[in-house]
C-alpha positions as CSV (number, residue, x, y, z in Angstrom):
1,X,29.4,196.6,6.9
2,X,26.8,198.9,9.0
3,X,24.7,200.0,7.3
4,X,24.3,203.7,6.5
5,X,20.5,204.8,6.4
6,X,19.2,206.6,9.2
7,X,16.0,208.2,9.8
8,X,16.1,211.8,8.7
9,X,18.7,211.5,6.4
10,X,18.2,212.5,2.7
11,X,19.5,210.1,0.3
12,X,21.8,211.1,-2.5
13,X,19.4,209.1,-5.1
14,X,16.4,208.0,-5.4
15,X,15.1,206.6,-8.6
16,X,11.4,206.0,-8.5
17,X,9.4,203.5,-10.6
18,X,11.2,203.6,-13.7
19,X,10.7,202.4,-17.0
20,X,12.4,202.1,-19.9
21,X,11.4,200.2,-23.2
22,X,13.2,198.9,-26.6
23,X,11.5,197.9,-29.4
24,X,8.7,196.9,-27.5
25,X,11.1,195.3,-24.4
26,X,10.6,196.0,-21.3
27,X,14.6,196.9,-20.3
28,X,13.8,198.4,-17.0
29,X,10.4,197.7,-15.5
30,X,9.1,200.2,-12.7
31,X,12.1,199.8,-10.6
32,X,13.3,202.1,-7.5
33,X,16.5,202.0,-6.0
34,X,18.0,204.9,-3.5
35,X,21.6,205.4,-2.3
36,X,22.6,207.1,0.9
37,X,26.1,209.3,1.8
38,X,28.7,206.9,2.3
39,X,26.9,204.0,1.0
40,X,28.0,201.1,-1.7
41,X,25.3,199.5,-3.7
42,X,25.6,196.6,-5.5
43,X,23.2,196.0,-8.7
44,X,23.3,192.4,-9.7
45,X,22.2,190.0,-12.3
46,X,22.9,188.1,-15.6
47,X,23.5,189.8,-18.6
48,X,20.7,191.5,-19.6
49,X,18.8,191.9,-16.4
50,X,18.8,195.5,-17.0
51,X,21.1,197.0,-14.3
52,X,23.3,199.0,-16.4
53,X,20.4,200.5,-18.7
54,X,18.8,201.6,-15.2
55,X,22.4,203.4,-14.2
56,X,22.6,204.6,-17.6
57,X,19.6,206.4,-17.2
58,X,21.1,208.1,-14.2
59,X,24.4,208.7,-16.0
60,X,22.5,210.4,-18.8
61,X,22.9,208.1,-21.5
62,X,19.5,207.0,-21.6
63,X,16.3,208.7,-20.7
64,X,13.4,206.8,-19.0
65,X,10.3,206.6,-20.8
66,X,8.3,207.2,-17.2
67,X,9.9,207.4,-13.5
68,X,11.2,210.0,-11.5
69,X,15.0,210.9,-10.4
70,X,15.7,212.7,-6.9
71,X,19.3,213.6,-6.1
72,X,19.6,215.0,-2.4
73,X,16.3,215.7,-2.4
74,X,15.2,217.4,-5.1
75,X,13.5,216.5,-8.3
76,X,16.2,215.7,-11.3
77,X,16.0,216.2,-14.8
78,X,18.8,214.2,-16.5
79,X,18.8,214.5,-20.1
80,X,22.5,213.9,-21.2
81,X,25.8,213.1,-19.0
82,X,26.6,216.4,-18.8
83,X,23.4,217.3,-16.7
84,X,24.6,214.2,-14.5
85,X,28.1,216.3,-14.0
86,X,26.5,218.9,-13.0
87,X,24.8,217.0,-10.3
88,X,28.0,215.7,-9.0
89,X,27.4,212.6,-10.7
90,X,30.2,210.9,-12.1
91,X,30.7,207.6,-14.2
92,X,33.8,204.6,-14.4
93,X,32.9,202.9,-16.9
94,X,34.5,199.2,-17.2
95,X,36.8,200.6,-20.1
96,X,38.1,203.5,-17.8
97,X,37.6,205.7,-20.8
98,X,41.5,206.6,-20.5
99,X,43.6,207.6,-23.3
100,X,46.4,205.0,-23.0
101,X,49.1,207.5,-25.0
102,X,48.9,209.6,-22.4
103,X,50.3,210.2,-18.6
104,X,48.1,210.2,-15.5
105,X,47.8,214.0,-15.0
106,X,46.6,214.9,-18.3
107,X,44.2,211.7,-18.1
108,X,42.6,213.1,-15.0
109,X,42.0,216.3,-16.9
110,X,41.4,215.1,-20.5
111,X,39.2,217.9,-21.7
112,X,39.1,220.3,-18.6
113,X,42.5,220.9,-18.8
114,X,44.0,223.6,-16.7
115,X,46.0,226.8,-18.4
116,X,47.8,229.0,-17.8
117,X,47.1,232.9,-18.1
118,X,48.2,232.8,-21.6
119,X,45.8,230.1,-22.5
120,X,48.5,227.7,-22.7
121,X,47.8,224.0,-21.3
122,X,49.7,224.4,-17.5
123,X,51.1,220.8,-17.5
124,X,52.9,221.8,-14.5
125,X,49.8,222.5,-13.0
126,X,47.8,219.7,-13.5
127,X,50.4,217.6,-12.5
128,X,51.0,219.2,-9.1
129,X,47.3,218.6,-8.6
130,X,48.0,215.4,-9.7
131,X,50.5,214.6,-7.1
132,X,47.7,216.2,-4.3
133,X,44.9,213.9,-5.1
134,X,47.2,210.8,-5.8
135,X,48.7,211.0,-2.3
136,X,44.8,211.2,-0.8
137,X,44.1,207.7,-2.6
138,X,47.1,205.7,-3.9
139,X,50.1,206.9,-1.9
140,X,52.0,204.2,-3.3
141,X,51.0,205.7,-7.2
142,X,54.7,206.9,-8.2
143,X,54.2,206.3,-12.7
144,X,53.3,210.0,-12.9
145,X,55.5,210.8,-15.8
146,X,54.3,207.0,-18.0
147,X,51.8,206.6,-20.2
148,X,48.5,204.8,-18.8
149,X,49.1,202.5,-21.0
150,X,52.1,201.1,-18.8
151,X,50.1,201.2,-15.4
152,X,48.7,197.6,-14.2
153,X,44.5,197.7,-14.0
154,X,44.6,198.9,-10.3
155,X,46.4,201.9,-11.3
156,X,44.8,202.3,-14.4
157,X,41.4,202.4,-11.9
158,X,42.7,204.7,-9.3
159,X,43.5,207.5,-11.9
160,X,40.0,206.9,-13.3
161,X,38.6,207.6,-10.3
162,X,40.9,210.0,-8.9
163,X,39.4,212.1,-11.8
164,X,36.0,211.7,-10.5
165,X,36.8,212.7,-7.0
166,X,38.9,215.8,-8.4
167,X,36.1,217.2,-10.2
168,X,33.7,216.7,-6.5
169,X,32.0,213.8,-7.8
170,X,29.2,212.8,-4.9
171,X,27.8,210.1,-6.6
172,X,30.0,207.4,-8.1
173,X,28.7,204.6,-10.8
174,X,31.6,202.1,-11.2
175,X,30.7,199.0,-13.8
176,X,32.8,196.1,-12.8
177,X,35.6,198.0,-11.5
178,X,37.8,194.5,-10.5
179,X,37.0,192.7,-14.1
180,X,40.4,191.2,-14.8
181,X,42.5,192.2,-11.7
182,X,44.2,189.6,-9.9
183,X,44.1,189.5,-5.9
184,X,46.2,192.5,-4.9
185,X,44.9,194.8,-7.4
186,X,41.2,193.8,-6.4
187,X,42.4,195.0,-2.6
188,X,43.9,198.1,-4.0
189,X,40.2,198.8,-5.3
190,X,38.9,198.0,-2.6
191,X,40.9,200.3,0.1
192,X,40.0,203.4,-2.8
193,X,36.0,202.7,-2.1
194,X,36.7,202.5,1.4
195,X,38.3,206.2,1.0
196,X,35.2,207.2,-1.0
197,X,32.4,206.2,1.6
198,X,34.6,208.1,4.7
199,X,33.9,210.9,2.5
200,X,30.4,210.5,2.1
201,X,30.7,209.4,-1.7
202,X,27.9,207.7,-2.5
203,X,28.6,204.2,-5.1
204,X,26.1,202.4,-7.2
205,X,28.5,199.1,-8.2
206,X,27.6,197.1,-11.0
207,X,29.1,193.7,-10.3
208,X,28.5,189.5,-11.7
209,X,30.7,188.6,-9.2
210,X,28.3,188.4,-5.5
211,X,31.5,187.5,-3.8
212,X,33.0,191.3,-5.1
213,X,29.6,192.4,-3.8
214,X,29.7,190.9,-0.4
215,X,33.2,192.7,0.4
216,X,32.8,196.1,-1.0
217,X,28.6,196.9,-0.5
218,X,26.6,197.7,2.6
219,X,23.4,196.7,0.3
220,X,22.4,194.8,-3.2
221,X,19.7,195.7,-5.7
222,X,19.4,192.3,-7.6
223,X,17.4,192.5,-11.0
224,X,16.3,190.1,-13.5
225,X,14.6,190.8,-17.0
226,X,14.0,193.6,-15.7
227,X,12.5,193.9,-13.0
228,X,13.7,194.6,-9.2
229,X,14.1,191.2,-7.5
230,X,14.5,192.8,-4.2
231,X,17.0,194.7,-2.1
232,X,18.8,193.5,0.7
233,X,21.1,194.4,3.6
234,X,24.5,192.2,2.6
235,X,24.7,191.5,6.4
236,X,21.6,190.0,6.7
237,X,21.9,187.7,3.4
238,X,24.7,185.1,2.3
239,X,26.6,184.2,-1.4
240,X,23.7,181.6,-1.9
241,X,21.2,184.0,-1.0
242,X,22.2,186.4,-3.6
243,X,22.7,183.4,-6.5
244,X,18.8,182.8,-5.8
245,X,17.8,186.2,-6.3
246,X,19.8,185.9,-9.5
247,X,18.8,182.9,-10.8
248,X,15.2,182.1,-9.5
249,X,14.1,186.0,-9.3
250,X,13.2,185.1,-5.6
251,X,14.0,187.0,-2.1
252,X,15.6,185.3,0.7
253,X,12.8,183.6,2.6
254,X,10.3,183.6,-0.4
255,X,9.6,180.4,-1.6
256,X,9.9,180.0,-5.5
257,X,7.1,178.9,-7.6
């Protein structure tokens, strides 16, 4: 993949030396990462290297202890998800956070739900909408009408983030978005962040899996107890490359102690 920076060009995020502590632990250690329009970022590392505590802090979940957020530019103050929203930033979380009782449409606007002049719930109207985005990002969706409950996990991931790009979501956090999909859903997943980056949607990816992160990211932001190993163009580095990072807390090229 080619990678997107360019000189001049603003980045969606930057998150600047920050820090984040528990009981005493050092989750997050003076780490900076930045994304850039139309750029996938991969965060990896084992279980408790501290990559989803950092993109919780940009999601709003947490707040650092020290650090600074920028989003296109400017000087962030993200104190709860909701601030996050309203700076386009929107969150997949591994569990999709769908309510499997119900269909696709009212799924995509489960608690922004669109009514009518009456202030009834316009189920026609969401659904229409529905139907708009669907056909931008899974022409092939058709289980409009079933619960999500029904759908198989590629579906199930395209209505999740359909509702993120409906709602103008710039910056996109997806944790593990092919955990348990077989082959062709993976590819499914894969042609929907494809979409995303031709629109300039910018995509933090948490991943284990480096060979998920080798196909979908232009870089990776490895971490270990932590701290930032390194970041690195994907081009430039290969699978074993990225397990050392992982395991030995070493760039490519670096000799480990």
């Amino acid at each position: 993949m080619a990678q997107v920076q360019k000189q001049g060009v603003t980045p969606l995020v930057e998150m600047r030396d920050i820090c984040i502590s528990f009981g005493g632990v050092h989750a997050v250690d003076h780490v900076s990462v930045d994304l850039y329009p139309g750029e996938v970022v991969g965060l990896l590392g084992h279980n408790g290297a501290g990559k989803s505590t950092l993109i919780k802090i940009l999601s709003g979940a947490y707040q650092a202890d020290s650090g600074e957020i920028h989003v296109r530019g400017k000087k962030a103050t993200i104190t709860n998800p909701r601030d996050a929203r309203a700076l386009k930033i929107e969150t997949i979380y591994q569990t999709l956070a769908l309510a499997d009782n119900l269909d696709a449409a009212s799924n995509l606007f489960l608690g922004r739900e669109l009514v009518t002049p009456l202030g009834l719930v316009d189920d026609d109207a969401m659904e229409a909408e529905t139907r708009k985005i669907m056909a931008k990002l899974n022409p092939n969706f058709k289980k409009f009408n079933d619960p999500v409950s029904a759908l198989s996990g590629g579906q199930r991931q395209s209505v999740a983030i359909a509702r993120a790009v409906y709602f103008d979501a710039q910056i996109l956090i997806m944790d593990e978005p092919t955990a348990a999909l077989g082959p062709h859903e993976t590819q499914m997943v894969s042609e929907l962040i494809e979409q995303l980056k031709a629109q300039g949607i910018g995509i933090f990816l948490i991943s284990h899996d480096i060979h998920d992160v080798m196909k979908l990211c232009d870089r990776a932001s490895v971490m270990k107890n932590g701290q930032l190993v390194g970041t690195v163009d994907v081009d430039d580095v290969t699978d074993d490359d990225l397990l050392g990072m992982i395991i030995l807390g070493k760039k490519p090229g670096v000799a480990a102690d």
